[in-house]
C-alpha positions as CSV (number, residue, x, y, z in Angstrom):
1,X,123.0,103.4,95.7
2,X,122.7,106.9,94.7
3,X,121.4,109.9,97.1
4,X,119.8,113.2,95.8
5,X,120.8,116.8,97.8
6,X,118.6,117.7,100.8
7,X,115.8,119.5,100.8
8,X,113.9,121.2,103.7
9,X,110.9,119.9,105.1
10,X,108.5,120.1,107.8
11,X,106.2,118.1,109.8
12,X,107.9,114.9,108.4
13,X,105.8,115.6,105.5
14,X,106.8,114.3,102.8
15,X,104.7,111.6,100.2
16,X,105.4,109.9,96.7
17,X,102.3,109.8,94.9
18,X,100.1,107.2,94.3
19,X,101.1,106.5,90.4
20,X,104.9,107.1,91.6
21,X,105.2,109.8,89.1
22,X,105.2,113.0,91.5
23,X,106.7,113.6,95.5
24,X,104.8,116.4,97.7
25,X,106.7,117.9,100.4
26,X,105.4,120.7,102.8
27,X,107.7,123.5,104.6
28,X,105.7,125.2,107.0
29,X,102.6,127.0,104.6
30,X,103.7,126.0,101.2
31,X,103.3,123.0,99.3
32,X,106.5,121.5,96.8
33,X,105.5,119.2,94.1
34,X,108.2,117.4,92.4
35,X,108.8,115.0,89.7
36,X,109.8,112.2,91.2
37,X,112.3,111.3,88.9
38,X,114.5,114.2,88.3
39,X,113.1,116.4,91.8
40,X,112.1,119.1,89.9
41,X,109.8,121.6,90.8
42,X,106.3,121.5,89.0
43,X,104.1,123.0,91.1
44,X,104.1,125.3,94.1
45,X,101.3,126.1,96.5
46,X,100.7,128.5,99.1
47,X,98.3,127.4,102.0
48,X,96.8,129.6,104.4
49,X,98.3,128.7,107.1
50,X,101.0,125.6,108.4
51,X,100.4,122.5,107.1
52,X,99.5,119.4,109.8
53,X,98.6,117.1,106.9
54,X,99.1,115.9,103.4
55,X,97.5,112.9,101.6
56,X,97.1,112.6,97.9
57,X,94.3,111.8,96.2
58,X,93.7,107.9,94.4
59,X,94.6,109.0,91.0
60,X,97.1,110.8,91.9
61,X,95.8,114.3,90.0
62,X,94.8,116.3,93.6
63,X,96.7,117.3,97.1
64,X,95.0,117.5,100.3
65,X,96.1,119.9,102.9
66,X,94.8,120.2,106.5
67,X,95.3,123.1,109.4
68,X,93.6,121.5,111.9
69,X,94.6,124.6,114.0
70,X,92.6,126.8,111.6
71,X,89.9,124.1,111.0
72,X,90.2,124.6,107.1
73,X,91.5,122.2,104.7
74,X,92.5,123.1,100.9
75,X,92.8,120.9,98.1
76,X,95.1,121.5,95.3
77,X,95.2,120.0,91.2
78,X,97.8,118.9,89.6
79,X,95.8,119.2,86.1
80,X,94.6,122.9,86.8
81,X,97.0,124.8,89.1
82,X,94.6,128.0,89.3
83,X,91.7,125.8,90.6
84,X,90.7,126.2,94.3
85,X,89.2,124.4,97.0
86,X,88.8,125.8,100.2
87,X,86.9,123.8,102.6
88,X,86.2,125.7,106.3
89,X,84.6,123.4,108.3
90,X,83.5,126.9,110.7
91,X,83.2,126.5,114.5
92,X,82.8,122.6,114.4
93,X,86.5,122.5,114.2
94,X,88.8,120.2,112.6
95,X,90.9,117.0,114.3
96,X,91.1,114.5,111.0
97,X,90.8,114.7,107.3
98,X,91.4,112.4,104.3
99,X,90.5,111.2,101.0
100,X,87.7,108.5,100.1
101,X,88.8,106.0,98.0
102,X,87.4,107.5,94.6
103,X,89.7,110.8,95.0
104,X,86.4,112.9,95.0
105,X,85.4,113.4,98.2
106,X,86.6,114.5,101.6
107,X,85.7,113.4,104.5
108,X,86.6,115.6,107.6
109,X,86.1,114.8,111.3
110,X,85.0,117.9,113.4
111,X,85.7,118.4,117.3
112,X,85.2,116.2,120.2
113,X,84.3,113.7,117.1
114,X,80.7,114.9,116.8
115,X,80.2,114.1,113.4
116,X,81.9,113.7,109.8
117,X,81.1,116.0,107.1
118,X,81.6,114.0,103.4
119,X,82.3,116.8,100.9
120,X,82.1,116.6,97.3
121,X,84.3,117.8,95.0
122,X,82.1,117.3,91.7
123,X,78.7,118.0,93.1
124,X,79.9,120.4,96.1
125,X,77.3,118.3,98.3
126,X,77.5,117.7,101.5
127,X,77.1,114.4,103.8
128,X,76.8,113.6,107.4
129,X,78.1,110.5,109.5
130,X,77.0,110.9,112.8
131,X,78.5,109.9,116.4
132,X,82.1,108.6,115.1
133,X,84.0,107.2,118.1
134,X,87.3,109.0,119.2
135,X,90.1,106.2,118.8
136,X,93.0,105.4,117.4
137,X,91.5,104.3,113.5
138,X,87.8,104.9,113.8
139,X,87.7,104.9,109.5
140,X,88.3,102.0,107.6
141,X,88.0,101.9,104.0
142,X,88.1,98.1,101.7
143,X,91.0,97.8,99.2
144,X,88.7,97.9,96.4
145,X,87.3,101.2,97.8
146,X,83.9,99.9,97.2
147,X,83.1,99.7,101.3
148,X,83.8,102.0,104.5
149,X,83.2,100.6,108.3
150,X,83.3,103.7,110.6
151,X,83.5,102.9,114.4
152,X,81.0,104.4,116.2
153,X,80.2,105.3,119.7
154,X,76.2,106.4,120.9
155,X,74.2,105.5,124.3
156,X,77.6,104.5,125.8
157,X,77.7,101.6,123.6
158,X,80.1,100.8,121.1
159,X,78.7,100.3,117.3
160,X,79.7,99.6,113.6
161,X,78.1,101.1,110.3
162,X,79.1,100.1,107.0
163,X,78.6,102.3,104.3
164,X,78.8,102.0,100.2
165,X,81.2,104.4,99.3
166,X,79.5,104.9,96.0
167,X,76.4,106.9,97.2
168,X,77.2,107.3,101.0
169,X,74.0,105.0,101.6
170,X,74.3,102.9,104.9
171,X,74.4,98.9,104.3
172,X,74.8,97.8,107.4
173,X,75.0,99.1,111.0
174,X,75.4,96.5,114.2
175,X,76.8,96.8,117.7
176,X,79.6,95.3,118.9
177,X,80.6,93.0,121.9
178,X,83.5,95.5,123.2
179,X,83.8,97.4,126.3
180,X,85.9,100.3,124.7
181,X,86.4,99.9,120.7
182,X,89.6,101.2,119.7
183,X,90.6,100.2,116.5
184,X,88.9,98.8,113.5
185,X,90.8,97.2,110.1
186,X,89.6,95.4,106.6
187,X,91.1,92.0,105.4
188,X,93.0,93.1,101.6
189,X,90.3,90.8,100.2
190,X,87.5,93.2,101.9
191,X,85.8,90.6,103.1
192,X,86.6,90.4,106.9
193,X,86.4,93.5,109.4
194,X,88.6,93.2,112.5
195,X,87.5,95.1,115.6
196,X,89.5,95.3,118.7
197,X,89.1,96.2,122.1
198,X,91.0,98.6,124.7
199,X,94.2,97.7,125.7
200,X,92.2,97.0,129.3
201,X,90.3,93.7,127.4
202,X,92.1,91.4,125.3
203,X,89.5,90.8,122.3
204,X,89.2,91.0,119.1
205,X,86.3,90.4,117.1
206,X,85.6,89.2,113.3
207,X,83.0,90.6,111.4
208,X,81.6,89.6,108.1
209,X,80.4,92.3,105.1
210,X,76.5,92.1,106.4
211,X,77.9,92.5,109.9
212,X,77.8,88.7,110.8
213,X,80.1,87.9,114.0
214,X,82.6,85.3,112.4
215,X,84.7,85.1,115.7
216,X,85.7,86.7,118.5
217,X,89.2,85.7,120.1
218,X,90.8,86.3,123.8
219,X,94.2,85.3,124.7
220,X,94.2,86.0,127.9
221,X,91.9,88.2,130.9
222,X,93.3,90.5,133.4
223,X,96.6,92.1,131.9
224,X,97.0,94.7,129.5
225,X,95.8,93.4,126.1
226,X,96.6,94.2,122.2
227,X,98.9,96.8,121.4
228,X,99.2,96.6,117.5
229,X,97.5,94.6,114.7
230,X,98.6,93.5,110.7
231,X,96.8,91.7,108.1
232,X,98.8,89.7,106.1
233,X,98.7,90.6,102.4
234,X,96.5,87.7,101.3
235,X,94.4,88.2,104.1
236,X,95.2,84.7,105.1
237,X,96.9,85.6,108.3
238,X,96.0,88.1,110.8
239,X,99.1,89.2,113.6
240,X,97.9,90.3,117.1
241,X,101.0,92.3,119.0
242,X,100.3,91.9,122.9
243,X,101.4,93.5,125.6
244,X,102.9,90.4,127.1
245,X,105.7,90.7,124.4
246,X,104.1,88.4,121.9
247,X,102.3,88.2,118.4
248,X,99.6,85.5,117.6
249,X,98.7,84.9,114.8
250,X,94.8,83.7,113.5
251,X,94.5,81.9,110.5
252,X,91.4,82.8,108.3
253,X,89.8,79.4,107.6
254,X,89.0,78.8,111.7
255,X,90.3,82.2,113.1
256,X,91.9,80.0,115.7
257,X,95.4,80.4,116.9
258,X,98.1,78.6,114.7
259,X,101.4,79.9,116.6
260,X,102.8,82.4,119.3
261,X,105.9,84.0,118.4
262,X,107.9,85.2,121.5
263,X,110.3,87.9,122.4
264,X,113.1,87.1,124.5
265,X,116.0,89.1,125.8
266,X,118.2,86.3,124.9
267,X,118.7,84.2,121.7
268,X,119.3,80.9,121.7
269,X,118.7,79.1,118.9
270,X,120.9,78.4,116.4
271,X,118.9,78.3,113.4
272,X,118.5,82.4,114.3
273,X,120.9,84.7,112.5
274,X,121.9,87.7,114.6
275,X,123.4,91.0,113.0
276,X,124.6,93.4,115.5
277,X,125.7,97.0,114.0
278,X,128.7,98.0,115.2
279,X,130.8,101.1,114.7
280,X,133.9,101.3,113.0
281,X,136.2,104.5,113.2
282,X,137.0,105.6,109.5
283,X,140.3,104.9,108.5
284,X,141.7,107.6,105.8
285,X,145.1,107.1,104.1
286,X,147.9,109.1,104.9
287,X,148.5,110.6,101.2
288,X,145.1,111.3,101.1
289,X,145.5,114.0,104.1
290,X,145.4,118.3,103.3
291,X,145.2,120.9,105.4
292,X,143.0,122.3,105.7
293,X,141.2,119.2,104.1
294,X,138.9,119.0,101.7
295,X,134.7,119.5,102.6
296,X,134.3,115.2,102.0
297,X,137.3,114.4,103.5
298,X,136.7,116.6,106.8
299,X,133.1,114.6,107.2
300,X,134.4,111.5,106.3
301,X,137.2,112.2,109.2
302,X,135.0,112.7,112.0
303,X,131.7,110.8,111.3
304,X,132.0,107.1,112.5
305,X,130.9,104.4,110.6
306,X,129.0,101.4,111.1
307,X,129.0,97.6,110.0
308,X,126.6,94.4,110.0
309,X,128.3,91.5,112.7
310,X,126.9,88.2,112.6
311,X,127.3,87.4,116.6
312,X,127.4,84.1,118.3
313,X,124.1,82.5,119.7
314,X,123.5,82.8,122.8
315,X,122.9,86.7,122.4
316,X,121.6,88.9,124.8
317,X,120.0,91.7,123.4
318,X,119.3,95.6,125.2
319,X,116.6,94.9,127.4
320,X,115.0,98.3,128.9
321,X,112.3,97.5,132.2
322,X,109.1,99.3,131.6
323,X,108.1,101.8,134.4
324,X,104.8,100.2,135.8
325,X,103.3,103.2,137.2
326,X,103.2,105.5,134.0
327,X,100.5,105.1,131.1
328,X,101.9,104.3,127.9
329,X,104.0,101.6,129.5
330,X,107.2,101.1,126.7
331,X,106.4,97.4,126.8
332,X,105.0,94.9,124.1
333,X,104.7,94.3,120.4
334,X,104.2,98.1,119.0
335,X,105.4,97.6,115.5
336,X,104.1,95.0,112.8
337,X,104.6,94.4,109.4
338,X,104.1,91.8,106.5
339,X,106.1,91.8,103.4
340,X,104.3,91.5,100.2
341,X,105.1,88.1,99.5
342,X,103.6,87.2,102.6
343,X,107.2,85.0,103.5
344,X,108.1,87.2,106.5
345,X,107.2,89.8,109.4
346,X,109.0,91.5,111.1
347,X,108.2,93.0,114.3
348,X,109.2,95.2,117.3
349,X,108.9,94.5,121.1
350,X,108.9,98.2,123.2
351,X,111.1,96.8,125.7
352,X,113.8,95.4,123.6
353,X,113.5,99.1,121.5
354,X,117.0,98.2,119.6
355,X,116.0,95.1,118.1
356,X,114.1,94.2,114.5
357,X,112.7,90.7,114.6
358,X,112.1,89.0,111.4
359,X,109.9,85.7,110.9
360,X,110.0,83.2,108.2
361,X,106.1,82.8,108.2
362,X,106.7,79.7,105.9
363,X,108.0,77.9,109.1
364,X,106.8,79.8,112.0
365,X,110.3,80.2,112.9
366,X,112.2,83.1,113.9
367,X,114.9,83.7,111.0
368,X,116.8,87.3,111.9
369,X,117.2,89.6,114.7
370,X,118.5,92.8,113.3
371,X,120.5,95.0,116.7
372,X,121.1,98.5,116.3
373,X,123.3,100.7,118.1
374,X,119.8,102.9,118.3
375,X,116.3,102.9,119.1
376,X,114.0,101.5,116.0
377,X,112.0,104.3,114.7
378,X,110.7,103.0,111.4
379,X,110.8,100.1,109.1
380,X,108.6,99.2,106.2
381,X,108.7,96.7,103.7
382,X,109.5,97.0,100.1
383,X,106.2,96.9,98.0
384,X,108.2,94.7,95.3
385,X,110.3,91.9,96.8
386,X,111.3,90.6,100.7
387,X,113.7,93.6,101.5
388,X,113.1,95.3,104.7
389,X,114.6,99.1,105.0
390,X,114.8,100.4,108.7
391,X,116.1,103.7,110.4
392,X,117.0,104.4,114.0
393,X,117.1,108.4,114.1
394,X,120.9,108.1,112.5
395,X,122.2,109.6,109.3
396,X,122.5,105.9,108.4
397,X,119.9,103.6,106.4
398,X,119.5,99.5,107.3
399,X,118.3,97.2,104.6
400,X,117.9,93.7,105.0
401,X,116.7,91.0,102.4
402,X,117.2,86.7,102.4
403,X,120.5,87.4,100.9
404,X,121.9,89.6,103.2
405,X,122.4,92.7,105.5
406,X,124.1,96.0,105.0
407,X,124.3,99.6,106.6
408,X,124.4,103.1,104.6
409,X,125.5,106.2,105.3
410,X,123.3,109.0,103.9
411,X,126.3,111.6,102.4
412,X,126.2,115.2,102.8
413,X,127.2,117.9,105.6
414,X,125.3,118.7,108.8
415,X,123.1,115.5,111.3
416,X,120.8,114.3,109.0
417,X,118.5,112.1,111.5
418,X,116.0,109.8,108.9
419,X,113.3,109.6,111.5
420,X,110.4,108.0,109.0
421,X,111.2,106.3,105.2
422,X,108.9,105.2,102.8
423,X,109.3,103.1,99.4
424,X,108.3,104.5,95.9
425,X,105.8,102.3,94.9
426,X,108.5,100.2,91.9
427,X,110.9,99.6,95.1
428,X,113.0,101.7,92.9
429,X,114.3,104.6,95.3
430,X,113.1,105.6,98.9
431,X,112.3,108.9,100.5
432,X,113.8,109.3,103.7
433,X,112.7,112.0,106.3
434,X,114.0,113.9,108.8
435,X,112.2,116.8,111.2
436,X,114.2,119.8,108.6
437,X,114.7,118.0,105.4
438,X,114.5,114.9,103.3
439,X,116.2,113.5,100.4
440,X,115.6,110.4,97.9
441,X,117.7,107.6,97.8
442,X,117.9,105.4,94.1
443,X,118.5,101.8,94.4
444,X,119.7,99.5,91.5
445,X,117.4,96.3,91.1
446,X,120.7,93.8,92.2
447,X,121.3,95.8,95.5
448,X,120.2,94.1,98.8
């Protein structure tokens, strides 16, 4: 495993693109475009003013770049470097922007969510969606970028409208059964629209293309209700994460209940493997010591180290008691992920924050708890193969896979903390972010 120097970074803002060939990076008003490769500089942009957002287009060929704070967003091309696009969306305001699926248009959501304005890049037209509800992901675009649902809220009533992205036209617009819609997803197979309700009403709902109601599903009444949701990459499987510290998951013949999958403080089972990191104080040979010592030496002297132990069922794992009378309680399942097989998730409870809990979703059965020393502040599945990379806000990198566990120290001087990671798109190398800088890290294909 190779690593590449550190460069600096803002905003934890840092993307691959799309066709893997390129990596944009933002510190404070200018925009770095690098080959991903060899992290040389191609291109180099100047915004207006400090970057909140970056997304890439599709096709990889243009760079989006929001100032909410401003209200402006600019767009940048990879093919033409003098070519501008400066889109000001004016008094309105500006709280959310990104592509549509076709890398030609823009769709930005003004103020107090009073509308969204589609721009065009090839005609220069301009669209208008109005009433969009204020919630957690009020846009939802099909894989096949043919289809977008937009959440919608008018006559304090909750609605849905589907739209063809090709032409903007409006295929279908419904109402939905919720009290307080706050999240909306596709099925990979853009076929089936989840819709969930506030956290106050455990409910989600199924919707067909032409806005049929497949289903609708409730766990339980009175307590705080869904916390996080994941399709399964064959749409075959959809995960609820609860606030009772549990994840149910449909299947997508009945969209009835095939399992629970629970979250306790203690592991019992012995079918479960249990790694526990641990440190290790760094052990340097006695020949090896000069004074004053070498730059690698001195960092390898006083920076502790970590290791993988497989501990002994039963385990008790960090268990931290949510404060009941603050909003946001740290409780429940916050994190979910599939892997692209579809063999495993892997999840995170709030209340257990040190813990990664990985399910073999062949047999229902809980296969690894992963313990860190820290709090879990990212994982994400390679796009490739069952390997699972996590970081905890350490200078240290976690990767598990079916064959094994092991922990990596990122090299280099100063406190590198990877707060977010994400995979190139061959499962080739990883970029790994902190608040000041990122760097790459190269994997060989036999590694864990």
């Amino acid at each position: 495993m190779n690593f590449s120097e550190l460069f600096k970074l803002s905003g934890l803002l840092g993307r691959f693109s799309p066709d893997g060939k390129c990596l944009a990076s933002c510190v404070q008003h200018r925009l770095v475009v690098r080959d991903a490769s060899s992290l040389q500089i191609l291109q180099l942009y100047t915004c207006l003013d400090q970057i909140q957002h970056l997304e890439w287009s599709s096709d990889s060929l243009f760079i989006l770049c929001a100032m909410y704070k401003r209200g402006i967003v600019q767009v940048w091309s990879l093919e033409q470097p003098d070519w501008r696009c400066k889109i000001d969306e004016g008094s309105a305001g500006l709280v959310a922007s990104c592509w549509s699926p076709d890398g030609r248009h823009i769709l930005n959501t003004t103020e107090f969510h009073l509308r969204i304005t589609v721009w065009s890049l090839c005609t220069k037209s301009v669209s208008y969606i109005k009433y969009p509800k204020a919630c957690q992901q009020g846009v939802a675009f099909t894989k096949d970028g043919r289809y977008m649902a937009v959440a919608e809220r008018r006559d304090c009533k909750d609605f849905i409208s589907i739209f063809v992205c090709r032409n903007w036209q409006l295929l279908r617009h419904f109402d939905t059964e919720t009290q307080d819609l706050f999240g909306i997803e596709w099925a990979p197979n853009g076929c089936v629209l989840a819709a969930w309700d506030t956290c106050l009403e455990y409910k989600v709902l199924l919707y067909s293309l032409d806005g049929r109601l497949l289903s609708s599903y409730r766990a339980y009444q009175w307590p705080l209700g869904i916390k996080s949701i994941a399709w399964s990459p064959s749409s075959q499987f959809l995960a609820i994460g609860s606030f009772d510290e549990k994840v149910r998951i449909l299947n997508h013949v009945t969209w009835r209940k095939i399992t629970e999958l629970e979250h306790p403080a203690t592991i019992t089972s012995k079918k479960t493997i249990v790694y526990k990191e641990v440190e290790k104080s760094p052990t340097v040979g006695t020949e090896r010591l000069s004074f004053p010592p070498t730059r690698a030496l001195a960092s390898s002297l006083f920076s502790t180290q970590s290791k993988y132990d497989i501990s002994q069922v039963p385990v008790s794992l960090q268990y931290i008691k949510p404060v009941a009378d603050r909003a946001n309680p740290k409780v429940g399942v916050g994190m979910l992920a599939f892997s692209a097989d579809n063999c495993f998730l892997a999840t995170k409870n709030d209340n257990i924050p040190n813990a990664v809990w990985i399910w073999d979703i062949r047999k229902l059965k809980l296969a690894v708890v992963l313990e860190q020393l820290c709090t879990i502040q990212c994982f994400q599945w390679d796009p490739c193969q069952p390997r699972l990379a996590v970081c905890t806000g350490s200078s240290r990198v976690y990767l598990w896979s079916p064959a094994g566990c092991v922990v990596v120290q990122v090299p280099g001087e100063g406190d590198f903390q990877i707060m977010s990671l994400s995979w190139h798109s061959s499962g080739d190398s990883m970029l790994l972010l902190s608040k000041d800088n990122f760097c790459v890290c190269y994997l060989e294909r036999e590694e864990v």
